[in-house]
C-alpha positions as CSV (number, residue, x, y, z in Angstrom):
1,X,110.2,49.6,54.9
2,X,113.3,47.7,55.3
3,X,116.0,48.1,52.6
4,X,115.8,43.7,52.4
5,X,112.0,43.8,52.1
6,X,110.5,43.9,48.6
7,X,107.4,43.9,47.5
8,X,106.2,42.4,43.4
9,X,103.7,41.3,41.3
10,X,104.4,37.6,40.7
11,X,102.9,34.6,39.4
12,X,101.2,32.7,42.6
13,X,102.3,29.4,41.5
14,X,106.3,30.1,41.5
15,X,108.4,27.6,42.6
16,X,109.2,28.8,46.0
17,X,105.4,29.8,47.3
18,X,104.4,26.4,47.9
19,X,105.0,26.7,51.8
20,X,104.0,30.3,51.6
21,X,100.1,29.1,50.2
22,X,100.4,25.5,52.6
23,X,100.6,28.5,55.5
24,X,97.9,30.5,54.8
25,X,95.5,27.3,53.8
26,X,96.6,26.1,57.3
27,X,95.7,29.1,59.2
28,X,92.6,29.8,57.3
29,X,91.4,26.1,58.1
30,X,92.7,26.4,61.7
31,X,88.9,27.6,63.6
32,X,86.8,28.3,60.3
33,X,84.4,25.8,59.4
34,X,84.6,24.7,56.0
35,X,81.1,26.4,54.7
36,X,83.2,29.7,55.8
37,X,86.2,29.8,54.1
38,X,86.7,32.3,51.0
39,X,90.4,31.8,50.3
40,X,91.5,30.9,46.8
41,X,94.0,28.5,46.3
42,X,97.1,29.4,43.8
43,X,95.8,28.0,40.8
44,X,92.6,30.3,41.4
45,X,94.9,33.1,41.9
46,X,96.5,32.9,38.6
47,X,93.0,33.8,37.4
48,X,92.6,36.8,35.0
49,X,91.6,39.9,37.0
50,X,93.6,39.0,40.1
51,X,96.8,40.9,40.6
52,X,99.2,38.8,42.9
53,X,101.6,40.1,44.9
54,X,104.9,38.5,46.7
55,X,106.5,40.3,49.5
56,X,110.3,38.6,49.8
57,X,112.8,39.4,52.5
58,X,116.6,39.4,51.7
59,X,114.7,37.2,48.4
60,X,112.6,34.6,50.8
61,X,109.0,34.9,50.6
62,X,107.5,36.0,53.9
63,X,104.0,37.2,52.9
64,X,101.2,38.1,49.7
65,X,98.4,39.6,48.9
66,X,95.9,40.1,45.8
67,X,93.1,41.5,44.8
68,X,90.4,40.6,42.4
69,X,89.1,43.2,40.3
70,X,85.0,42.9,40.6
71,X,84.2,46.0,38.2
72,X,85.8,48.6,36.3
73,X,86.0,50.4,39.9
74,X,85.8,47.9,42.2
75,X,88.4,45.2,43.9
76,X,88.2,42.6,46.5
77,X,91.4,42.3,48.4
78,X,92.1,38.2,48.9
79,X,94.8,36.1,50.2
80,X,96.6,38.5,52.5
81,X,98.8,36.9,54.6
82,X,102.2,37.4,56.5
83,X,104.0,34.5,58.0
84,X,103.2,34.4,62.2
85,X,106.9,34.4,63.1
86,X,106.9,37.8,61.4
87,X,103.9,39.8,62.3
88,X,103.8,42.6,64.6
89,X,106.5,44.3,62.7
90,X,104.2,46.1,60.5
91,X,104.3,44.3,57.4
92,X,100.6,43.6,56.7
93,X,100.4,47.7,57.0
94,X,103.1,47.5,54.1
95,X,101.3,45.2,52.1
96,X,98.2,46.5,52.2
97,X,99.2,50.1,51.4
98,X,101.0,48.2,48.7
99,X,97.8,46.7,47.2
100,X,95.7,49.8,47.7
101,X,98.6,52.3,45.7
102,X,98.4,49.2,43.1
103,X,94.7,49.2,42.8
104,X,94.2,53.1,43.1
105,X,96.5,53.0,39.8
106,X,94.9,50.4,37.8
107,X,91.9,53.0,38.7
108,X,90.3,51.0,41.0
109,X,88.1,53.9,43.3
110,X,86.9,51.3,46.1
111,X,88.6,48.1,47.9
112,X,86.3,45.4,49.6
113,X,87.6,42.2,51.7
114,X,85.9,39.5,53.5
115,X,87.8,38.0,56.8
116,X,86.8,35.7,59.6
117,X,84.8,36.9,62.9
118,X,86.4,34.8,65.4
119,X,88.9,35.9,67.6
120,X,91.5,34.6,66.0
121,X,91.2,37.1,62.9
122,X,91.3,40.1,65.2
123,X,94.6,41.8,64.5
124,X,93.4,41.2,60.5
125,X,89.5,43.0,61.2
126,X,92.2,45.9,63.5
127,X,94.5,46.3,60.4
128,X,91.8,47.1,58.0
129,X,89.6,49.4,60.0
130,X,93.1,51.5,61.3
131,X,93.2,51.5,57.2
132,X,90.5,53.6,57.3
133,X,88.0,50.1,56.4
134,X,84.6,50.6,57.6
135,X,82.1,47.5,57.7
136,X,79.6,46.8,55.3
137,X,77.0,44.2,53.7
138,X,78.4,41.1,52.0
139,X,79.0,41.9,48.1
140,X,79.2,40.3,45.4
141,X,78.4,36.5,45.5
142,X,78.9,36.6,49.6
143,X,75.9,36.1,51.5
144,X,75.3,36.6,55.3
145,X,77.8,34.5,57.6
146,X,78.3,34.7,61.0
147,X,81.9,33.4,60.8
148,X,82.4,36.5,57.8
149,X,82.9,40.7,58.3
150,X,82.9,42.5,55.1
151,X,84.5,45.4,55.0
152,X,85.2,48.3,51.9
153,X,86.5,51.9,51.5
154,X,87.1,53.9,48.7
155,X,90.2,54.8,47.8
């Protein structure tokens, strides 16, 4: 990881994730219909049980992630996101091995998520399975969608 890239557990309603949060709405809004869409806003994400996590570059926010603790045991990983004029460079990978070391140490033993089918989550669905994320049924309050994959592994 890059010596200017840091990664913290942060409020999600700081002063300076508003465009950071308008982003991610954006691009989860872009092809989902609305019937489809599990994102949480940042109030939501201030939520006891969710962890929230800012990665900053040289101090600008550039990307977050959370997850949501479902059980003693179990998490679901929500609201990762990178900004696009960054990806490619590997720093979803970061932030996800991120949230799972900070899970596994809260003793959280498995790590669910729920992303969009459609083409245009593709790299996301290719991230988590290289992760070692296998697909599985919806969990928890998720029911079938064909816009939805669910995917979990232990960790």
């Amino acid at each position: 990881m890059s010596p200017d890239i840091t990664i913290a557990r942060e409020s999600p309603l700081g002063a300076d994730l508003s465009e950071l949060h308008a982003r991610h709405t954006a691009a989860m809004h872009a092809d989902t219909p609305p019937g489809s869409i599990h994102m949480l806003p940042a109030d939501a994400l201030a939520a006891p049980g969710i962890a929230f996590f800012v990665m900053r570059r040289a101090g600008v926010p550039v990307g977050m992630g959370a997850f949501k603790r479902m059980s003693a045991q179990e998490a679901e990983i929500k609201s990762m996101h990178v900004l696009s004029e960054l990806r490619g460079h590997g720093l979803a990978r970061v932030m996800l091995d991120h949230l799972i070391a900070e899970a596994r140490a809260e003793g959280i033993t498995r790590l669910s998520l729920e992303t969009g089918a459609q083409a245009s989550f593709e790299a996301a669905r290719q991230l988590y399975l290289r992760a070692g994320f296998t697909e599985c049924p919806p969990f928890a309050s998720y029911r079938p969608d064909p816009n939805s994959v669910f995917l979990t592994r232990s960790i």
